[in-house]
N, CA, C and O atoms as a DFTB+ gen file, in Angstrom:
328 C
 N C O
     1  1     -45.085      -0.579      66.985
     2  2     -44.522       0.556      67.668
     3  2     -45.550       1.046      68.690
     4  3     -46.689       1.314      68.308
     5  1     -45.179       1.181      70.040
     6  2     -45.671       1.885      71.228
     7  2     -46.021       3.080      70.878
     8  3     -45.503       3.794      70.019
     9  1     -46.974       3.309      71.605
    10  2     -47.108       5.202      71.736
    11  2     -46.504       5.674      73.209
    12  3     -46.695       5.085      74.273
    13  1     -45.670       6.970      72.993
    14  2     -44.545       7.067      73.428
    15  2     -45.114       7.576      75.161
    16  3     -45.836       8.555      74.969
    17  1     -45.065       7.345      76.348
    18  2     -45.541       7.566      77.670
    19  2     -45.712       9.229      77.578
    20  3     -44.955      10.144      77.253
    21  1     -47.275       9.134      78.092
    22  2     -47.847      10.466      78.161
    23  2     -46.906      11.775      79.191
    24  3     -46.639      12.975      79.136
    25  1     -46.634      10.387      80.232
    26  2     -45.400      11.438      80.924
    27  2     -44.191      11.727      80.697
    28  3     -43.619      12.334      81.602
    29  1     -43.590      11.481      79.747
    30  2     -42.713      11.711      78.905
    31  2     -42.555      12.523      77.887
    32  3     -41.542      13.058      77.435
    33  1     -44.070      12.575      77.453
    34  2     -44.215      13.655      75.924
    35  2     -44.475      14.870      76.968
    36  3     -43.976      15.983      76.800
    37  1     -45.109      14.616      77.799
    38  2     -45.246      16.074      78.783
    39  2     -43.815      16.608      79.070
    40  3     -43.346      17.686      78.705
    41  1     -43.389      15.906      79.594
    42  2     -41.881      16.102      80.404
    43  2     -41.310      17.030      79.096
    44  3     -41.214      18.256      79.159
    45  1     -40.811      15.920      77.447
    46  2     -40.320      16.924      76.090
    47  2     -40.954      17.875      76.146
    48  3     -40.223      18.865      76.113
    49  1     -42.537      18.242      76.254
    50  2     -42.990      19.295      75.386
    51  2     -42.556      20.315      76.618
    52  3     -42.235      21.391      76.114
    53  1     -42.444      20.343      78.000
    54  2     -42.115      21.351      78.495
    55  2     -40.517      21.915      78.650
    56  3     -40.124      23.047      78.934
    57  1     -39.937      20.977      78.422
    58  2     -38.619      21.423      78.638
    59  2     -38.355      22.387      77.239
    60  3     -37.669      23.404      77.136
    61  1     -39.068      21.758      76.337
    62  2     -38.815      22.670      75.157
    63  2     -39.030      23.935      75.121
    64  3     -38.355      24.878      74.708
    65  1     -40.159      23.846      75.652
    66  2     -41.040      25.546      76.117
    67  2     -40.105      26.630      76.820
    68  3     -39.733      27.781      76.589
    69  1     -39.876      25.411      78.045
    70  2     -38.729      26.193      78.557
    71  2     -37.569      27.026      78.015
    72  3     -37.244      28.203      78.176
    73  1     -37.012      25.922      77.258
    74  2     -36.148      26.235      76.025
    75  2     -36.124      27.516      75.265
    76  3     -35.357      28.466      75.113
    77  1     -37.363      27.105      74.832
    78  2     -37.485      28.623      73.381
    79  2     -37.947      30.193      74.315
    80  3     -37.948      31.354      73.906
    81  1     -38.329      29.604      75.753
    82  2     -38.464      31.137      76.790
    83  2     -37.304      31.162      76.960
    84  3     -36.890      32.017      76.177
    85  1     -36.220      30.621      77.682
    86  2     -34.943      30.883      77.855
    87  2     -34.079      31.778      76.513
    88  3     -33.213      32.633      76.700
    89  1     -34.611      31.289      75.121
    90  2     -34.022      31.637      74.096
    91  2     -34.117      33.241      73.346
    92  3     -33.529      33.856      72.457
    93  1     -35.457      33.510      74.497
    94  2     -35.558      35.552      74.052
    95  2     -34.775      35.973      74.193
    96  3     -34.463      36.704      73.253
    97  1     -33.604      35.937      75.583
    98  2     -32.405      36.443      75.578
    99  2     -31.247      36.183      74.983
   100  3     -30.195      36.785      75.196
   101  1     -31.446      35.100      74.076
   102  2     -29.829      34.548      73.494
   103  2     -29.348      35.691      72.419
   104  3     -30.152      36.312      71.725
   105  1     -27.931      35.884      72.374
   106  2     -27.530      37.156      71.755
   107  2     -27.606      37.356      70.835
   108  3     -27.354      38.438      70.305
   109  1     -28.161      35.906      70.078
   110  2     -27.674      36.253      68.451
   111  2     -29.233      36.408      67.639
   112  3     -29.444      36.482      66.429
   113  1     -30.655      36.432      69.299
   114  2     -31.726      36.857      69.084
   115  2     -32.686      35.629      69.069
   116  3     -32.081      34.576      68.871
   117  1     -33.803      35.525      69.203
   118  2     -34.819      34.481      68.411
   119  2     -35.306      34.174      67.646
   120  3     -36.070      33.211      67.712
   121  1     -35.059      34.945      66.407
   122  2     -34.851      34.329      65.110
   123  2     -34.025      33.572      64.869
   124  3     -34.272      32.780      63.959
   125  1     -32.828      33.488      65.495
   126  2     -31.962      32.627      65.209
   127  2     -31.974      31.436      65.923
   128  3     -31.668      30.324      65.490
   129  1     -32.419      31.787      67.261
   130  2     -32.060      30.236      68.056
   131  2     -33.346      29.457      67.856
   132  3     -33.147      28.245      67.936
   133  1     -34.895      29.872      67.566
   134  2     -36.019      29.173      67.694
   135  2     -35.700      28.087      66.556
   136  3     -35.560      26.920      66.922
   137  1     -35.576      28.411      65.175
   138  2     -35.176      27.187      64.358
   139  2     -34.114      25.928      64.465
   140  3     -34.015      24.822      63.933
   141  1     -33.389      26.677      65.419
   142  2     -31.897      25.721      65.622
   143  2     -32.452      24.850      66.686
   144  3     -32.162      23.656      66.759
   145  1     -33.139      25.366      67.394
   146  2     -33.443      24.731      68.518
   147  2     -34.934      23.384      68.360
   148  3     -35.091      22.330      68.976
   149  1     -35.692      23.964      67.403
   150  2     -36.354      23.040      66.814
   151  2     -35.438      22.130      65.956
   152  3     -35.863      20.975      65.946
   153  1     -34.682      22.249      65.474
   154  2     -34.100      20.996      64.291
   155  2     -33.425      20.225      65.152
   156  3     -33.221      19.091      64.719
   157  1     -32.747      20.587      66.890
   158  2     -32.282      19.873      67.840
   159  2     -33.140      18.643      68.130
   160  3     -32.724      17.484      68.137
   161  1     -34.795      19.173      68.448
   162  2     -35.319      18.379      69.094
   163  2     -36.112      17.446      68.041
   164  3     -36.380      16.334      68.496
   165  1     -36.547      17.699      66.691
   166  2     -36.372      17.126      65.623
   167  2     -35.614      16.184      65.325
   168  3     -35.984      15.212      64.667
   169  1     -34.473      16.351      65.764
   170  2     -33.489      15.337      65.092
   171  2     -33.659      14.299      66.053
   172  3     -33.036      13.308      65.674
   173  1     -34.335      14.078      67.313
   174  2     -34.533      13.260      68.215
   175  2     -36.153      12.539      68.220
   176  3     -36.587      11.606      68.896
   177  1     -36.754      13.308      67.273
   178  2     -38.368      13.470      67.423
   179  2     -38.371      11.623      67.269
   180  3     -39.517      11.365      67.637
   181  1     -37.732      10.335      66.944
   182  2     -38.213       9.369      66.263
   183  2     -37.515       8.543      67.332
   184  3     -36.915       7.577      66.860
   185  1     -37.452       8.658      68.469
   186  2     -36.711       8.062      69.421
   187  2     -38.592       7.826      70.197
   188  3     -39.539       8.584      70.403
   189  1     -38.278       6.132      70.435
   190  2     -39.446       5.515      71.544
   191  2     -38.840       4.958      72.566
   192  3     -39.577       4.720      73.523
   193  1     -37.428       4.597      72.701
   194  2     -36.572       4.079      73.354
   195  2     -36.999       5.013      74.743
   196  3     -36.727       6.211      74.663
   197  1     -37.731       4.470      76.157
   198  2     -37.778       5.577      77.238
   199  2     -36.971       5.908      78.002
   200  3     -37.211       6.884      78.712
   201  1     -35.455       5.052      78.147
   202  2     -34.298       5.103      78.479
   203  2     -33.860       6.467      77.653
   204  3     -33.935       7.539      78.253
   205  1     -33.489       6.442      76.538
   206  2     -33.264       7.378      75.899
   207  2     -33.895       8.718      75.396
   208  3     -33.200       9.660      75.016
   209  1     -35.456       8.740      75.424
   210  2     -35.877      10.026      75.957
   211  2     -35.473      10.506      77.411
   212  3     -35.348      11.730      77.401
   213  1     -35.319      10.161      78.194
   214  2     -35.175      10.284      79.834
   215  2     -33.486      10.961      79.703
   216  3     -33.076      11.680      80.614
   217  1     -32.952      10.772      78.976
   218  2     -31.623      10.942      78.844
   219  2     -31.121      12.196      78.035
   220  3     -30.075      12.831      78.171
   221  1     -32.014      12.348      77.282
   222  2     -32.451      13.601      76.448
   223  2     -32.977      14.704      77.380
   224  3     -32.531      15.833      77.588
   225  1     -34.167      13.997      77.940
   226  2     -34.440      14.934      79.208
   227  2     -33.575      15.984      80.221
   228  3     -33.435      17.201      80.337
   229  1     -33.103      14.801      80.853
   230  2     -31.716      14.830      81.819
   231  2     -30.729      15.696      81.035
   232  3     -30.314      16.554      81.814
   233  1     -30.096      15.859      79.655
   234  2     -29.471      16.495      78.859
   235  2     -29.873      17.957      78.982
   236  3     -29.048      18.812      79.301
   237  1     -31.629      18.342      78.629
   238  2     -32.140      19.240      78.662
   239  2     -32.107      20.007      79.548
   240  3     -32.110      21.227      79.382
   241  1     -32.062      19.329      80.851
   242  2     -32.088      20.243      81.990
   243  2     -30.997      20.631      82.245
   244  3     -30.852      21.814      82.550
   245  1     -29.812      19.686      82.196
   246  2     -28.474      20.039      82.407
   247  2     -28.479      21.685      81.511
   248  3     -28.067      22.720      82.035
   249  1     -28.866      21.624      80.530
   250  2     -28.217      22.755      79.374
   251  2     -29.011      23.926      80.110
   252  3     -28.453      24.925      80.563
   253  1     -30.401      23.680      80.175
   254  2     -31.660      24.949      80.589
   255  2     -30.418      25.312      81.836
   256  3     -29.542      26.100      81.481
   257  1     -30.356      24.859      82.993
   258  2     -29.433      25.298      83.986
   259  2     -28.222      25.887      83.557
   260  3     -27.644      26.408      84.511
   261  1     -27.613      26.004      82.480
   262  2     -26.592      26.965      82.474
   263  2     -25.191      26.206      82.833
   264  3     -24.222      26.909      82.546
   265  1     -24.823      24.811      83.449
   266  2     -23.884      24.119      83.307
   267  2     -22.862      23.783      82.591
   268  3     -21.661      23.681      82.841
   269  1     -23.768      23.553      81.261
   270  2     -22.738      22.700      80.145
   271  2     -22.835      24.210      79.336
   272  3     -23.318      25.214      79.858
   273  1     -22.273      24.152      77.954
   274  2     -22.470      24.306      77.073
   275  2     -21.979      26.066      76.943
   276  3     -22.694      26.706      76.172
   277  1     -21.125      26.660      77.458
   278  2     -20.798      28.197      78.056
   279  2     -20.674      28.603      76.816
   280  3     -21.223      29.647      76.464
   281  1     -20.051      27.969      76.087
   282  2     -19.473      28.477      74.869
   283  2     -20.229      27.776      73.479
   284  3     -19.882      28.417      72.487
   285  1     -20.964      26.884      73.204
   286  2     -21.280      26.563      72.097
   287  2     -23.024      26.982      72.461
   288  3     -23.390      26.933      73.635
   289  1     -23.942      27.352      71.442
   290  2     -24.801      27.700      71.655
   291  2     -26.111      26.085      72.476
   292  3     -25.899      24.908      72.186
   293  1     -26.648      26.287      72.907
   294  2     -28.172      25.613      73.611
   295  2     -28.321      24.086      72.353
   296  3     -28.219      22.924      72.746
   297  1     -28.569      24.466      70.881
   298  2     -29.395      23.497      69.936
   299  2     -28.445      22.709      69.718
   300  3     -28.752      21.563      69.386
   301  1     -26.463      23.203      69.878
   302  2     -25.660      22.005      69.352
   303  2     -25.389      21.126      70.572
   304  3     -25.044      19.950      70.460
   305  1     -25.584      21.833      71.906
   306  2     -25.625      20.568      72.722
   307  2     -26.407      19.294      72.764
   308  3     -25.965      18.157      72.925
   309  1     -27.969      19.777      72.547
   310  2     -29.026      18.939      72.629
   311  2     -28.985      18.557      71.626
   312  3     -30.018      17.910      71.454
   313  1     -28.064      18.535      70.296
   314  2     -28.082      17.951      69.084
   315  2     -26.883      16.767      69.597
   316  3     -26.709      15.695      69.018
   317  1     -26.388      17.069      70.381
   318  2     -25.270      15.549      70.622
   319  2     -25.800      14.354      70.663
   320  3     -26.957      14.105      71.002
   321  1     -24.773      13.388      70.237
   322  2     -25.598      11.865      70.396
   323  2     -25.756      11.516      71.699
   324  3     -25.346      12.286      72.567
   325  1     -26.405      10.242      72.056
   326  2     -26.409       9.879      73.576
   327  2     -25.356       9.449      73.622
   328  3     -24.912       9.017      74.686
């Protein structure tokens, strides 16, 4: 097993960041969304495939932008399969 491209773990660890700042305002608070939102990116944590981090990525940003997801909260989008 590879170790996973440094610009890539950069790319996850910030979008996440992004993530859990975006998540002070979510309504139902940050107690609630910081765990959900970790078990999202968790459930992806074992992926080396760089096609498929990149896609996760691309997912991430879509959601951070406010596009997808109007109605279901931020962690069940990024919990979808590819």
């Amino acid at each position: 097993m590879s170790a996973l491209n440094p610009e890539l773990r950069r790319r996850v660890i910030t979008i996440y960041k992004e993530l859990l700042f975006l998540g002070r305002e979510y309504p139902l608070g940050y107690d609630y969304f910081r765990p959900r939102l970790h078990r999202a990116f968790s459930a992806n944590a074992g992926l080396r495939d760089e096609e498929a981090i990149e896609k996760g990525i691309q997912r991430a940003e879509f959601v951070k932008k406010g596009r997808s997801c109007s109605v279901r909260p931020v962690f069940l989008c990024l919990a979808l399969p590819f």
